[in-house]
C-alpha positions, 0 to 999 in steps of 0.5 A: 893239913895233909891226909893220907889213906891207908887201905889193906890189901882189899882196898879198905880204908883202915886208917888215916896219917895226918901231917899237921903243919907246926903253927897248926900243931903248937896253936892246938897244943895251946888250945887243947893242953891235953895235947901237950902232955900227949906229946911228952908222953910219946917223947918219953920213951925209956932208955931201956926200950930203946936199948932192945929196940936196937938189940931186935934190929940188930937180930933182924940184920943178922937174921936171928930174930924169931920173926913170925909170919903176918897171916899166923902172927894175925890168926895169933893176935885175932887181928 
């Protein structure tokens, strides 16, 4: 398994990434079968989203997208 830190601009740890090699993943999954509908859940991605997540790159390409700034957008969101 390979773990990756992640760390904010003062060096603090805010989250890991974890690589879960595939045998490791589907004996989990056999294991634990909450698992597996977690994985159905995230593949379910609807069409519709999708099709705004193009239409947003697209605007982000073109340079019309309403893109906020991180520091109001995190005051915005009380991150």
């Amino acid at each position: 398994m390979n773990i990756q830190y992640i760390s904010d601009n003062r060096g603090h740890t805010t989250a890991i990434q974890i690589q879960i090699p595939i045998g490791d993943w589907q004996a989990m999954k056999n294991k634990y079968k909450e698992f597996e509908q977690a994985e159905k859940d995230i593949e379910a991605v609807p069409d519709w989203q999708i099709e705004l997540g193009k239409i947003e790159l697209q605007n982000i390409a073109n340079g019309t997208a309403g893109l906020l700034d991180w520091e109001i957008a995190k005051e915005q969101f009380k991150f």
